[in-house]
C-alpha positions in Angstrom: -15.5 35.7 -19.4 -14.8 34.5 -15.5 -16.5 36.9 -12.9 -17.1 36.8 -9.3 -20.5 37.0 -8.1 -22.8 39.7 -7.5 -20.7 41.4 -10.2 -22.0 44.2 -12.7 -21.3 43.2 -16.5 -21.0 44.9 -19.5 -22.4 42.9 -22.4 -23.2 44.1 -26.5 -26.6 44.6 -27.0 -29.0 42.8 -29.1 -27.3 39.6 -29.3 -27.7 36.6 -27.6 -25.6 36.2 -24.1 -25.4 32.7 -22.1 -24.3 32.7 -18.4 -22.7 30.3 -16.8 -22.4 30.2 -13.3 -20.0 27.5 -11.1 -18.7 26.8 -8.0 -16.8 23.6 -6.5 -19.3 21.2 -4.9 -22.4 22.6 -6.4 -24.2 21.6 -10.3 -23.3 24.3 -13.0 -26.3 26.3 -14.2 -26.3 28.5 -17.4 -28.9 31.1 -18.5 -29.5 33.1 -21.8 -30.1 36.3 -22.0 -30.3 39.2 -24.7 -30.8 42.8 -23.7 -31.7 45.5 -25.6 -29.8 48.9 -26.1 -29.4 50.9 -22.4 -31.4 47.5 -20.6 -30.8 46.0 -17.4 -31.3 42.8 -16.1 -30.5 41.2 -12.9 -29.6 37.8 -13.3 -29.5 34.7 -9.7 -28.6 31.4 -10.0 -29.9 29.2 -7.3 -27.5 26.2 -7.0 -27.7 22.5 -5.4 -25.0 20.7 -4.5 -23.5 18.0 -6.2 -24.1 14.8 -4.0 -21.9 11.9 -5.1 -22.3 7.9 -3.2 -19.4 6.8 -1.5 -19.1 3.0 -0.5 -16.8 2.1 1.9 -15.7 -1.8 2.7 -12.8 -2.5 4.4 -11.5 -6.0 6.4 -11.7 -6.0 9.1 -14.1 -3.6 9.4 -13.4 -0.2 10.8 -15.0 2.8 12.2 -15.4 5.7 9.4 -14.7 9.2 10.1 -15.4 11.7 7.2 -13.3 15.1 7.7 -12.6 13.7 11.5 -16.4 13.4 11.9 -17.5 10.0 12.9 -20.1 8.3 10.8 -20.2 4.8 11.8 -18.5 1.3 10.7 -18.0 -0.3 7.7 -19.5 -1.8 5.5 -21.3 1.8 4.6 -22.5 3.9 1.9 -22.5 7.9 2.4 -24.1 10.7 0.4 -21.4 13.3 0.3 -20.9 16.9 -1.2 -18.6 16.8 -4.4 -15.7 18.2 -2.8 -12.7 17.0 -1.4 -13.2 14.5 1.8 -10.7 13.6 4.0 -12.0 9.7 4.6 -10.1 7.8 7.7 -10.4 3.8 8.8 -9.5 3.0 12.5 -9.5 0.2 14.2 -7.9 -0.9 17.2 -4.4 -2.8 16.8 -4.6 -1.9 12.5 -2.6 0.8 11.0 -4.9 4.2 10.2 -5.9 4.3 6.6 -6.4 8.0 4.9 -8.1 8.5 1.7 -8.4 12.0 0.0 -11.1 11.6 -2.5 -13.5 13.4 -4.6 -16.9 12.6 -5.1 -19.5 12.7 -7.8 -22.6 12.9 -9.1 -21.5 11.1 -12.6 -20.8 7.4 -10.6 -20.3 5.9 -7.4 -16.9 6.0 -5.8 -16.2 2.6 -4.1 -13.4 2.2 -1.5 -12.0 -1.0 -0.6 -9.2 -1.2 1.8 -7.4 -3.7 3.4 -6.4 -2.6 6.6 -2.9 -4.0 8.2 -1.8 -5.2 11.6 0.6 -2.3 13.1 3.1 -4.9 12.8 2.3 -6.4 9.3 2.2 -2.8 8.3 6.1 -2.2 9.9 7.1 -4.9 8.2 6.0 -4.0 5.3 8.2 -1.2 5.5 11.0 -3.2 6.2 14.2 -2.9 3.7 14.1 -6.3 1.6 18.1 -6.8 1.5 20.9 -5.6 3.8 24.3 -6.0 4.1 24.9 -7.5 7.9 28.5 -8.1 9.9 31.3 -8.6 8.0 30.0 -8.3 4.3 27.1 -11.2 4.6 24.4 -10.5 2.5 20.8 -10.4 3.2 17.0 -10.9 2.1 14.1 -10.8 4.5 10.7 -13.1 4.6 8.1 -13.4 6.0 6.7 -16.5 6.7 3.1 -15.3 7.2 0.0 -13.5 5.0 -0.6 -10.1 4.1 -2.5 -9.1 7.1 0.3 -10.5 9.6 -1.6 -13.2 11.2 -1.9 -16.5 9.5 1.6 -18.4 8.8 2.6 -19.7 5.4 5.6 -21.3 6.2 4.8 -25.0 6.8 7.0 -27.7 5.4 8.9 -30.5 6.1 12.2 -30.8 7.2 14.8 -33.4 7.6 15.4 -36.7 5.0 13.2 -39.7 5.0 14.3 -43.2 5.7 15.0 -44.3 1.9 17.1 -41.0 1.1 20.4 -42.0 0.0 23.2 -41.1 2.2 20.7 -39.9 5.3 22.0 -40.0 8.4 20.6 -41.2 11.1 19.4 -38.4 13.6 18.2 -36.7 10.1 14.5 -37.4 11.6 11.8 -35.5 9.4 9.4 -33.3 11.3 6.6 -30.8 10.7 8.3 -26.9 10.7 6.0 -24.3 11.1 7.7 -20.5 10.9 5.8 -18.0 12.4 8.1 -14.8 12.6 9.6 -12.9 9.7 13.6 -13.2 9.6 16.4 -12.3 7.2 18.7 -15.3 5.7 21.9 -15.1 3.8 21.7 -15.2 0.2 25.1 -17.1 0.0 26.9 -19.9 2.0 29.2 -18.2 4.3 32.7 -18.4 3.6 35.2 -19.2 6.6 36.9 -16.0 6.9 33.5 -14.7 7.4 33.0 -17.6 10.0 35.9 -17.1 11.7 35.4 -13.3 11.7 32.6 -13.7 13.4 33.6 -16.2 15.9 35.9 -14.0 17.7 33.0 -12.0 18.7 31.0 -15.4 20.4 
């Protein structure tokens, strides 16, 4: 039977009775009790609240605020009520990160997050293919890491001396791509070509 508190019940007499008593954020407690025929008995619970760890990492780190309040930087790890918390990451020139999460007494609740450049985090976001001018179809990359800093897209361009059929401005040199960009996915054909010189 689900009561609220400070509620009267009605219970059989001489039998055994156990009483459980909860409430979000706070450890359960249960009591027995048996009255006799006519009895009374006033029954309190007196309840502590369910404290669960939360560790919080996060690269680069970030100031924490729990439920908007601030409680430092990371690296941390916080003794919080077993209720929903409203965890948020900040840091200057990163996207926000929000976590809803739930602590617990049972284990503790590690958050890792990466956080991402504003633009690394738009780009993310960005649609992988498109269809551009005149039909040419498109796929995006991005030259650099996941945190939008550090390019990947280093090689070597141009043919070296002993390549058969090499011309001879086809010098090699050291290509470094820094931005993201989107490329066709075919050769263009020369109706698109000539489509699209009318418009240079």
């Amino acid at each position: 039977m689900a009561t609220n508190a400070a509620s009267s019940l009605s219970l059989a007499a001489g039998k055994k009775h156990v009483l459980q008593y909860e409430k979000p954020g706070y450890i359960p407690q249960s009591q027995e009790v048996s009255l006799k025929l006519n009895e009374q008995a006033e029954i309190s619970f007196q309840l502590e609240k369910e404290i669960g760890e939360v560790v919080i990492r996060s690269a680069p780190p970030a100031d924490i605020f729990i439920n908007g309040k601030s409680m430092g930087a990371t690296p941390q790890t916080l003794r919080l009520q077993a209720l929903p918390q409203k965890i948020t990451l900040r840091r200057s020139g990163y996207r926000t990160a929000e976590l809803l999460v739930m602590p617990t007494a049972i284990a503790p609740l590690l958050i890792d997050e990466q956080l991402k450049t504003e633009l690394a985090a738009r780009l993310s976001q960005t649609t992988p293919f498109l269809t551009a001018a005149v039909g040419i179809k498109m796929k995006f990359f991005d030259p650099r890491d996941q945190s939008g800093t550090q390019s990947t897209g280093r090689f070597t361009m141009g043919a070296p001396n002993n390549e058969k059929f090499r011309r001879a401005n086809e010098f090699q040199r050291q290509v470094n791509l820094t931005k993201p960009f989107y490329v066709s996915t075919t050769e263009i054909t020369e109706e698109q070509f000539a489509t699209i010189n009318k418009f240079t």
